[in-house]
Each structure stands twice: as C-alpha cells, then as structure tokens.
mmCIF file as gemmi writes it, N, C-alpha and C atoms, coordinates in Angstrom:
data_model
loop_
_atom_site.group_PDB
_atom_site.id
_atom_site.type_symbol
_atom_site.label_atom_id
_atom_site.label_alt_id
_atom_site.label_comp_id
_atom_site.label_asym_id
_atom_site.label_entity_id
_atom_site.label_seq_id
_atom_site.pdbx_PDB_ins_code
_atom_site.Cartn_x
_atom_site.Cartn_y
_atom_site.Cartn_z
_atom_site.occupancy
_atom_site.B_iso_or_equiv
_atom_site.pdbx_formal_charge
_atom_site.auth_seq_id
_atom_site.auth_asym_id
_atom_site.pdbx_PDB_model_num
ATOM 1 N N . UNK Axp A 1 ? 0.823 -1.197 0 1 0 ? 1 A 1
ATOM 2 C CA . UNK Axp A 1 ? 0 0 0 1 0 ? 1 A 1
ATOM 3 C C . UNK Axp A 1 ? 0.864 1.258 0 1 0 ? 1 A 1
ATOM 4 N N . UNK Axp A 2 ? 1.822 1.031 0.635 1 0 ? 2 A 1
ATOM 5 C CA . UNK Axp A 2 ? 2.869 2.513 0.644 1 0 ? 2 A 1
ATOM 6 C C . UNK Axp A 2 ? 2.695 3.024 -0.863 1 0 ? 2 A 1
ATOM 7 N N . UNK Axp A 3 ? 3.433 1.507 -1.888 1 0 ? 3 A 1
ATOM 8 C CA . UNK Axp A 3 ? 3.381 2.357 -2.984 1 0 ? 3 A 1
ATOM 9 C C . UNK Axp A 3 ? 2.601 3.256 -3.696 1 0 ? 3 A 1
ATOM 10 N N . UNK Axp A 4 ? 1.469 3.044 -3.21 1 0 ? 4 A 1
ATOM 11 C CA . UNK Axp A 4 ? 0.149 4.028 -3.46 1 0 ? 4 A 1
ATOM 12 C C . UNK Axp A 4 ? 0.43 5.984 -3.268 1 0 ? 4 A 1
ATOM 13 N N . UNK Axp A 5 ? 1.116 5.764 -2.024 1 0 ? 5 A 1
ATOM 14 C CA . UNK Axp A 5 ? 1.197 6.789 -1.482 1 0 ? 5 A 1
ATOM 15 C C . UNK Axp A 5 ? 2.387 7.757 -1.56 1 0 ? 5 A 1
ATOM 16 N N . UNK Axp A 6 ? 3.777 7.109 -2.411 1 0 ? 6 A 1
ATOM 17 C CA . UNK Axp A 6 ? 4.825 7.419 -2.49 1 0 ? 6 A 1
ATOM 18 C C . UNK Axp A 6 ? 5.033 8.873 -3.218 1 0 ? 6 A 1
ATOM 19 N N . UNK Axp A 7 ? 4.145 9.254 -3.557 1 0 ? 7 A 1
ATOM 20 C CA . UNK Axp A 7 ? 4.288 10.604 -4.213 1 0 ? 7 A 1
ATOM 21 C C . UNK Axp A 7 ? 4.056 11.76 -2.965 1 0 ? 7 A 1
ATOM 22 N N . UNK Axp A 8 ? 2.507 11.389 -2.617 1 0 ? 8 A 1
ATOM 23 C CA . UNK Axp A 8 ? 2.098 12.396 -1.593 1 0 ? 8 A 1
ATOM 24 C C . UNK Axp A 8 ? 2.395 12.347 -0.342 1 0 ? 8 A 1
ATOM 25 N N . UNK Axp A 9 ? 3.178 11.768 -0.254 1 0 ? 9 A 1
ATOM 26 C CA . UNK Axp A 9 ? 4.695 10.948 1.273 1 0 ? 9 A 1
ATOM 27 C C . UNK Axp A 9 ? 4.973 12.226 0.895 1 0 ? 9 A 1
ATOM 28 N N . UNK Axp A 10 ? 5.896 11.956 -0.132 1 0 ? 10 A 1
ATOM 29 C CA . UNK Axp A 10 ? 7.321 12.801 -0.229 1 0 ? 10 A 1
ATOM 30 C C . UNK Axp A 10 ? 6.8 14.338 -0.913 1 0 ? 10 A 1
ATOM 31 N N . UNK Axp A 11 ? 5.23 14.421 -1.048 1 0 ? 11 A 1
ATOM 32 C CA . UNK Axp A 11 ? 5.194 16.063 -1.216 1 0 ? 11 A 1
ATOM 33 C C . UNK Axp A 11 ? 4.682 16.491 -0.31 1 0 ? 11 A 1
ATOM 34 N N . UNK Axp A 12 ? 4.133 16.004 0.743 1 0 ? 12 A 1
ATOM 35 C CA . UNK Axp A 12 ? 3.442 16.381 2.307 1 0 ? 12 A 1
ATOM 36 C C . UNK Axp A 12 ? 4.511 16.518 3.559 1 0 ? 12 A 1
ATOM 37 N N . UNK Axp A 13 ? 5.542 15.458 2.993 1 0 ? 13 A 1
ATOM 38 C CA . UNK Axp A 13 ? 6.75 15.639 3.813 1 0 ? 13 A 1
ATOM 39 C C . UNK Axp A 13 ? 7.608 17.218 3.881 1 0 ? 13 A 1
ATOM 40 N N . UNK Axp A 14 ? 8.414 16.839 2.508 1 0 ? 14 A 1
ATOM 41 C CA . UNK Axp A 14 ? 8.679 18.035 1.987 1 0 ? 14 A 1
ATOM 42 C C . UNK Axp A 14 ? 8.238 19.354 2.413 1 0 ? 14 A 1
ATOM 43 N N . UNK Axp A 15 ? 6.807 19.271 1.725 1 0 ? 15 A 1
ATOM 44 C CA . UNK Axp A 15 ? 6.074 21.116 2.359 1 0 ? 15 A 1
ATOM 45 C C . UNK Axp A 15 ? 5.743 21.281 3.999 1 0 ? 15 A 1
ATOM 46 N N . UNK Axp A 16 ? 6.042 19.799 4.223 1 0 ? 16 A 1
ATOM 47 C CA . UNK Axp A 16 ? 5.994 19.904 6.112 1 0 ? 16 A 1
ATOM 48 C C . UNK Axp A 16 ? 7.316 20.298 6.8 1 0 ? 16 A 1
ATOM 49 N N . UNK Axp A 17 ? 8.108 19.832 6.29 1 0 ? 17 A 1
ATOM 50 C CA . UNK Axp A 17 ? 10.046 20.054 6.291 1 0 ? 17 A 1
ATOM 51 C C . UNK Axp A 17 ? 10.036 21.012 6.311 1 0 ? 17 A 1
ATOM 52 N N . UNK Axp A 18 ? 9.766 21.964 4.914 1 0 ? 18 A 1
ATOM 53 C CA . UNK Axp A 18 ? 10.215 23.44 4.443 1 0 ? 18 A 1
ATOM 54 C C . UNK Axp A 18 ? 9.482 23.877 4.961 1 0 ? 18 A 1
ATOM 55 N N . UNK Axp A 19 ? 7.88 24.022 6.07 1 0 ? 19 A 1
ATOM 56 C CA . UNK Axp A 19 ? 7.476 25.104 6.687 1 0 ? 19 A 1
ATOM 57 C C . UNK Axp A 19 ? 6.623 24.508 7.85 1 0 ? 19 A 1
ATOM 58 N N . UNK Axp A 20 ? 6.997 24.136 9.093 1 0 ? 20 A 1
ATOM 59 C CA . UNK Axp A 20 ? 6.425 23.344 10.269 1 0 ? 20 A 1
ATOM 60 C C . UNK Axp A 20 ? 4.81 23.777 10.459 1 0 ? 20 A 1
ATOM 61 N N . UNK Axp A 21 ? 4.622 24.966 9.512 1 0 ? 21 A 1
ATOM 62 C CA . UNK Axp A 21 ? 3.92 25.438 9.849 1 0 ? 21 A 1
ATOM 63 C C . UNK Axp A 21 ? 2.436 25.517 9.299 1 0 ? 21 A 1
ATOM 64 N N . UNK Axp A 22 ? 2.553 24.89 7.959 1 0 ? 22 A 1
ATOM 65 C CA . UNK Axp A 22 ? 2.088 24.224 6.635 1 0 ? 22 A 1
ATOM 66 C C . UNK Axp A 22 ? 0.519 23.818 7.329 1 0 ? 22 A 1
ATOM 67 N N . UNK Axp A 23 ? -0.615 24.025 6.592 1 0 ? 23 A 1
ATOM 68 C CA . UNK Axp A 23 ? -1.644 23.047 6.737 1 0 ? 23 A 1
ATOM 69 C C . UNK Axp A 23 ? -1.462 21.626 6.104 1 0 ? 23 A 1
ATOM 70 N N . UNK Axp A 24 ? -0.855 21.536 5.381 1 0 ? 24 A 1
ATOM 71 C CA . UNK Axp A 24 ? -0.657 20.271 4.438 1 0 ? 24 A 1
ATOM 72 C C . UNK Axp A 24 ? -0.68 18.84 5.794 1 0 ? 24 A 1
ATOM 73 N N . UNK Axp A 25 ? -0.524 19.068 7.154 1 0 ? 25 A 1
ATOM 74 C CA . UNK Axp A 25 ? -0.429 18.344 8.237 1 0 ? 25 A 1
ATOM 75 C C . UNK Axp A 25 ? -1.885 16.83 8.32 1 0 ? 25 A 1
ATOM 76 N N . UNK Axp A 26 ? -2.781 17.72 7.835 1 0 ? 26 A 1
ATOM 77 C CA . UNK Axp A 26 ? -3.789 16.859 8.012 1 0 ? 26 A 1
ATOM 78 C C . UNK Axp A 26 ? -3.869 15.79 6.669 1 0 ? 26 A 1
ATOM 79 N N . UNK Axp A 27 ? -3.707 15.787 5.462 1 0 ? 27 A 1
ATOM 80 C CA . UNK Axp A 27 ? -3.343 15.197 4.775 1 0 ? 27 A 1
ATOM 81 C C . UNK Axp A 27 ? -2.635 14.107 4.959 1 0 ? 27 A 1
ATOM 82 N N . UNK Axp A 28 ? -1.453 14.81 5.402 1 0 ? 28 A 1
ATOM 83 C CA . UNK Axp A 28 ? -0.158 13.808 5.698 1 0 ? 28 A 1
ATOM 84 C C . UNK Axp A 28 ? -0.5 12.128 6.908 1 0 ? 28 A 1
ATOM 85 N N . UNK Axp A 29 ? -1.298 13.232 7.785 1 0 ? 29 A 1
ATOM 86 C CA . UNK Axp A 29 ? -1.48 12.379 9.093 1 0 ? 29 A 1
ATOM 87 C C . UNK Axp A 29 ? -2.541 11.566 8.65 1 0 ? 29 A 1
ATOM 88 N N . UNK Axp A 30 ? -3.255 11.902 7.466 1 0 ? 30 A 1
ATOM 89 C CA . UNK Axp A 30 ? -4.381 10.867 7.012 1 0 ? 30 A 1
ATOM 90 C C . UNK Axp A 30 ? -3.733 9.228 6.287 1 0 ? 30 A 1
ATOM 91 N N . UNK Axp A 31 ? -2.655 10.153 5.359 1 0 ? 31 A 1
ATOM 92 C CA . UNK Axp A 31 ? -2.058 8.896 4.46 1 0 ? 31 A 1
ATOM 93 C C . UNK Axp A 31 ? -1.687 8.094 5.723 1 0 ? 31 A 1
ATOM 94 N N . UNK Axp A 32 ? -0.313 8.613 6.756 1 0 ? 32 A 1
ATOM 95 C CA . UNK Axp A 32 ? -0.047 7.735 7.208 1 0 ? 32 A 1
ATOM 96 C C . UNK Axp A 32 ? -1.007 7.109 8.019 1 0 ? 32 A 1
ATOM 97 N N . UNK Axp A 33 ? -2.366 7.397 8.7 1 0 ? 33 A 1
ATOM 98 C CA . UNK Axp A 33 ? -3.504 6.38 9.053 1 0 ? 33 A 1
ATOM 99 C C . UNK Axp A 33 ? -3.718 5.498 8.383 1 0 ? 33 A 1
ATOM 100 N N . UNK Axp A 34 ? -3.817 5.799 6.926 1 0 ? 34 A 1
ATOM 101 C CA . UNK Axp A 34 ? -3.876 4.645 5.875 1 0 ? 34 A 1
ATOM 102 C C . UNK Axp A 34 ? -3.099 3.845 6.084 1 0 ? 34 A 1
ATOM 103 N N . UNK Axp A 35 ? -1.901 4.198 6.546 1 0 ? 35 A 1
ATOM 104 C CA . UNK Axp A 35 ? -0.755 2.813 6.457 1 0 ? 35 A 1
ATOM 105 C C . UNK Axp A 35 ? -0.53 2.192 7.403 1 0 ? 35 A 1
ATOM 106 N N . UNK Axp A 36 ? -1.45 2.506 8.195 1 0 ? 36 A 1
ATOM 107 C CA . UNK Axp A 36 ? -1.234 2.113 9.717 1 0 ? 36 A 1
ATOM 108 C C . UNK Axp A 36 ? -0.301 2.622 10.806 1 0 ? 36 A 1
ATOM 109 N N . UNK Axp A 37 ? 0.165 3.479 10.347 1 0 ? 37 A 1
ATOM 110 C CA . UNK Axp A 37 ? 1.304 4.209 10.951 1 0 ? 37 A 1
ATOM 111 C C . UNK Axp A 37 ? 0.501 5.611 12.1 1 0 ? 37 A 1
ATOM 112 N N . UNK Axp A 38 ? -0.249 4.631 13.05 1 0 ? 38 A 1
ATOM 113 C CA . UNK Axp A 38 ? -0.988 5.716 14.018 1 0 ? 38 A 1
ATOM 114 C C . UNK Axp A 38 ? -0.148 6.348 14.344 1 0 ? 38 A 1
ATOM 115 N N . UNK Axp A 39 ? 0.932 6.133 15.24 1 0 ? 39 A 1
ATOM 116 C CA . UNK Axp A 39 ? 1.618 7.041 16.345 1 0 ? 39 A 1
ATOM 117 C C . UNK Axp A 39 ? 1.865 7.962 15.359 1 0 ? 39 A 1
ATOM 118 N N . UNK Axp A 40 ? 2.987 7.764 14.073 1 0 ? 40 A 1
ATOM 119 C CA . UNK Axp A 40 ? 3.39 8.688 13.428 1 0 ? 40 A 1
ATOM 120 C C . UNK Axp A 40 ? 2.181 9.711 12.958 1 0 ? 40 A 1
ATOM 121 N N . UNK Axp A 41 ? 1.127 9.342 12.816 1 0 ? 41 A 1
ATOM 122 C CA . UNK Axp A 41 ? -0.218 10.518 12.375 1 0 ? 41 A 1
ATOM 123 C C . UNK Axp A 41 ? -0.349 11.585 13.777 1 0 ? 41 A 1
ATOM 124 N N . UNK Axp A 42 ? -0.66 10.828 14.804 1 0 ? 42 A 1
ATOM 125 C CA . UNK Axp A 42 ? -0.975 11.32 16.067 1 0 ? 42 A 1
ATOM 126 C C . UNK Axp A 42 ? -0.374 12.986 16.118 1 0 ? 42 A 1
ATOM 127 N N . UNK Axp A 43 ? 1.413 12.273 16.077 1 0 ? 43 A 1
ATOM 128 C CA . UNK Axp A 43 ? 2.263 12.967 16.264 1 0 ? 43 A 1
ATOM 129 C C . UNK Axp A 43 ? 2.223 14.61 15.53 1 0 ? 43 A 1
ATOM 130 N N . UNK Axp A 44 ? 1.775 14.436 13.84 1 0 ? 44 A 1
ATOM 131 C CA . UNK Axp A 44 ? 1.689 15.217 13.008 1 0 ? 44 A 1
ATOM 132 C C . UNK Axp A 44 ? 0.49 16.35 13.469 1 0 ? 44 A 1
ATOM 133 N N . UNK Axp A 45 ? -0.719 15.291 14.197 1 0 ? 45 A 1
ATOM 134 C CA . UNK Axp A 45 ? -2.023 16.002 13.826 1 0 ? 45 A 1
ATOM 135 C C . UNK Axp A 45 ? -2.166 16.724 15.084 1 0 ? 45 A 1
ATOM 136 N N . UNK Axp A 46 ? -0.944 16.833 16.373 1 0 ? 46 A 1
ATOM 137 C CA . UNK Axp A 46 ? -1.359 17.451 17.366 1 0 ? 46 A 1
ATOM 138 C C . UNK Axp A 46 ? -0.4 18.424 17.297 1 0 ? 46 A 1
ATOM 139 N N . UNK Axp A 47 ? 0.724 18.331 16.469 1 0 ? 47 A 1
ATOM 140 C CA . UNK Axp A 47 ? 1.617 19.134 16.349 1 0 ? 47 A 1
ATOM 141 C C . UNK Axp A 47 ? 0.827 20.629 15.139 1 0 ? 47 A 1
ATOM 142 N N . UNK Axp A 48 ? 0.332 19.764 14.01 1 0 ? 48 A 1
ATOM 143 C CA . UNK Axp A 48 ? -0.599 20.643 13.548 1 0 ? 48 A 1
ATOM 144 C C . UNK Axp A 48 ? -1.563 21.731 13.978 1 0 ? 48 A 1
ATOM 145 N N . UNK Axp A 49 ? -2.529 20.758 15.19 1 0 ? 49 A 1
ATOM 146 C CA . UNK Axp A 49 ? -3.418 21.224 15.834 1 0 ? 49 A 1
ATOM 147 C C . UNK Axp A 49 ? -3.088 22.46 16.593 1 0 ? 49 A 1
ATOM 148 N N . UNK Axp A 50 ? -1.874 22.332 17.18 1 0 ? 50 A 1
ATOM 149 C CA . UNK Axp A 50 ? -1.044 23.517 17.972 1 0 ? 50 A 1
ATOM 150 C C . UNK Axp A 50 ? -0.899 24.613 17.144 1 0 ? 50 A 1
ATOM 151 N N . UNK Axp A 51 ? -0.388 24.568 16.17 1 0 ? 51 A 1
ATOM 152 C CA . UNK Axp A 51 ? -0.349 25.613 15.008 1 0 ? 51 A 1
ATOM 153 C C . UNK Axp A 51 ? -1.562 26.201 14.076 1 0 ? 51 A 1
ATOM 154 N N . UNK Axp A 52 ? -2.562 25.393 14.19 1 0 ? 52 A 1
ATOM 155 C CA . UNK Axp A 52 ? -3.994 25.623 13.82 1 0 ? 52 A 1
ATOM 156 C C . UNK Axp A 52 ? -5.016 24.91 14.126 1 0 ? 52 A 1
ATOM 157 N N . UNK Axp A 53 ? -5.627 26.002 15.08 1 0 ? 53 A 1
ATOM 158 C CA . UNK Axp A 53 ? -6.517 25.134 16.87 1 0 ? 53 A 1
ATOM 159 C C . UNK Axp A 53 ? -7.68 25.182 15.964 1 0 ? 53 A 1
ATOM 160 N N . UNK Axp A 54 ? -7.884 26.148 14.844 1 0 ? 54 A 1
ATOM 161 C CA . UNK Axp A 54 ? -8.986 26.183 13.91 1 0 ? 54 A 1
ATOM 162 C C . UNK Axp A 54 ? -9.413 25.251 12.78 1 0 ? 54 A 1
ATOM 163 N N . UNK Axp A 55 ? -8.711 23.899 12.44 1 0 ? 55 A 1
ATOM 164 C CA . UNK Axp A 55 ? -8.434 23.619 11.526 1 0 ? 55 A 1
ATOM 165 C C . UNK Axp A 55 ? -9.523 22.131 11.805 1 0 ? 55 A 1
ATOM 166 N N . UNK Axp A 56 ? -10.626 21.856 11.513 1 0 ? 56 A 1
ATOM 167 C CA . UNK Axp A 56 ? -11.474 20.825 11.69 1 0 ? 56 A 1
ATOM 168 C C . UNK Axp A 56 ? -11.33 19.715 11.355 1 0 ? 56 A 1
ATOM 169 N N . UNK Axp A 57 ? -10.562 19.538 9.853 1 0 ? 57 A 1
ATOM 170 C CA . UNK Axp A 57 ? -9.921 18.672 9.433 1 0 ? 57 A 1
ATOM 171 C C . UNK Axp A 57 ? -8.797 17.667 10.23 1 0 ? 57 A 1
ATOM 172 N N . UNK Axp A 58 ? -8.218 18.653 10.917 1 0 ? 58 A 1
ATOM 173 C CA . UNK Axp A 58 ? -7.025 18.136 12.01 1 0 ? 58 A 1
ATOM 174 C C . UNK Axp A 58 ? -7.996 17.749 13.273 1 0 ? 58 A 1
ATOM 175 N N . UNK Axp A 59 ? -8.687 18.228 13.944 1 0 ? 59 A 1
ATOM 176 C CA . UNK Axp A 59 ? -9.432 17.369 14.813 1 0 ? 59 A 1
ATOM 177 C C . UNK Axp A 59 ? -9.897 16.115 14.275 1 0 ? 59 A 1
ATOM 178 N N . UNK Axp A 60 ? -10.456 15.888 12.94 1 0 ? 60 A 1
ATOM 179 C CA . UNK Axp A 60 ? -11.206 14.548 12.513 1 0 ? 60 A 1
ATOM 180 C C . UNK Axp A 60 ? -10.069 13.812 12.88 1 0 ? 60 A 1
ATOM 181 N N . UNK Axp A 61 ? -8.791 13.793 11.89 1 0 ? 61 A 1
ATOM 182 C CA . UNK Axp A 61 ? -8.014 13.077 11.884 1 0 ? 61 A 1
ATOM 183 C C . UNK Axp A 61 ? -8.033 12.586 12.628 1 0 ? 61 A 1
ATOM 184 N N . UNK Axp A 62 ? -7.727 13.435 13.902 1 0 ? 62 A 1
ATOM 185 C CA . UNK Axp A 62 ? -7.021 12.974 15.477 1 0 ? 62 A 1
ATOM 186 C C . UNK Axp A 62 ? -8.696 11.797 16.02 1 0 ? 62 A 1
ATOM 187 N N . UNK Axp A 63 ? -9.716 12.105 15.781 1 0 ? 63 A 1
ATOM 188 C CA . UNK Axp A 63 ? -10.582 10.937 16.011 1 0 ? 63 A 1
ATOM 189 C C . UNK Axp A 63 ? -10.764 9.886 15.41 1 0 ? 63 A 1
ATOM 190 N N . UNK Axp A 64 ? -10.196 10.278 13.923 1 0 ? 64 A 1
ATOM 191 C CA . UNK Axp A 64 ? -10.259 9.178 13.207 1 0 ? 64 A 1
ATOM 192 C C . UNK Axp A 64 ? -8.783 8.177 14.163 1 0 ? 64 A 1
ATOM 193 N N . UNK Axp A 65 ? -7.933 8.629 14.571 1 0 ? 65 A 1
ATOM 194 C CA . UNK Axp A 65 ? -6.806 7.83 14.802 1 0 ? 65 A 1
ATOM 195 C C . UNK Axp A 65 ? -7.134 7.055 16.132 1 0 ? 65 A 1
ATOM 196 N N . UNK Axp A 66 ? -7.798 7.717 17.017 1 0 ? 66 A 1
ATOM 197 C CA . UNK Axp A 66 ? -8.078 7.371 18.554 1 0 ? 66 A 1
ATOM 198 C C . UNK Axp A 66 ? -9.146 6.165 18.395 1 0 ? 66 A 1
ATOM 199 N N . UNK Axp A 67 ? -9.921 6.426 17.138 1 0 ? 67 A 1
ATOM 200 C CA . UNK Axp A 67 ? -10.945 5.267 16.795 1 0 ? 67 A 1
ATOM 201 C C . UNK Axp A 67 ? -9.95 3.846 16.58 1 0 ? 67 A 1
ATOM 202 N N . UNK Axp A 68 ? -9.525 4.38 15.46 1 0 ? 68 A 1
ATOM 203 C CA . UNK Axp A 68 ? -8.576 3.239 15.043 1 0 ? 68 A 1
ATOM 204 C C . UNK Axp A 68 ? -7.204 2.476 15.908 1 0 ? 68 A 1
ATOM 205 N N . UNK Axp A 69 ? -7.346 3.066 16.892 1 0 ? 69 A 1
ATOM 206 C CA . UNK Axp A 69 ? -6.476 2.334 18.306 1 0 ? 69 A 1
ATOM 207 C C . UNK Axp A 69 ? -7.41 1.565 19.201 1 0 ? 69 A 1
C-alpha cells in the first residue's frame, strides 16, 4: 500500500520540512492512518493542531486515529 502513497509521502513531507507550519499536516497524518502508521499521524495532527486550533480537518483526523487504536 505505501506504494500508493509514495508521491504524496514525499510532497506532504517536503512542504511539512520546508514550513512546520504548513496546513498540508492533516493530509499527511491521514495517508499515514492509511498505512497504519498511528503514532506517526498522532504525532503530526497534534503538532498541527497547535499551530492551527482552527483547523477541523485536524481534529477529525485525530478521532479518526483514537478510533482506530
């Protein structure tokens, strides 16, 4: 399944790298839910959340992940 995702890995990464500050966070933390890679989403979507307490998308995530544990 990664290979699915190998593009928007490395362009969600990237624009997350070059600016911590990026909405692109919730995206990112979605693929890696897809891959099963909770902790690593968690990590993204609260770090996100801190940087945009407004961002609804980043709350789903974070329930979508707490579901899926």
């Amino acid at each position: 399944m990664k290979k699915e995702y190998t593009h928007l890995l490395d362009k969600y990464e990237s624009e997350l790298d070059e600016n911590p500050r990026s909405k692109c966070f919730a995206p990112l933390a979605e693929i890696y839910r897809k891959m099963g890679m909770h902790h690593e989403a968690l990590a993204v979507l609260k770090q996100g959340i801190r940087n945009h307490p407004e961002d609804e998308l980043g709350f789903l995530g974070l329930a979508f992940c707490y579901f899926d544990l």
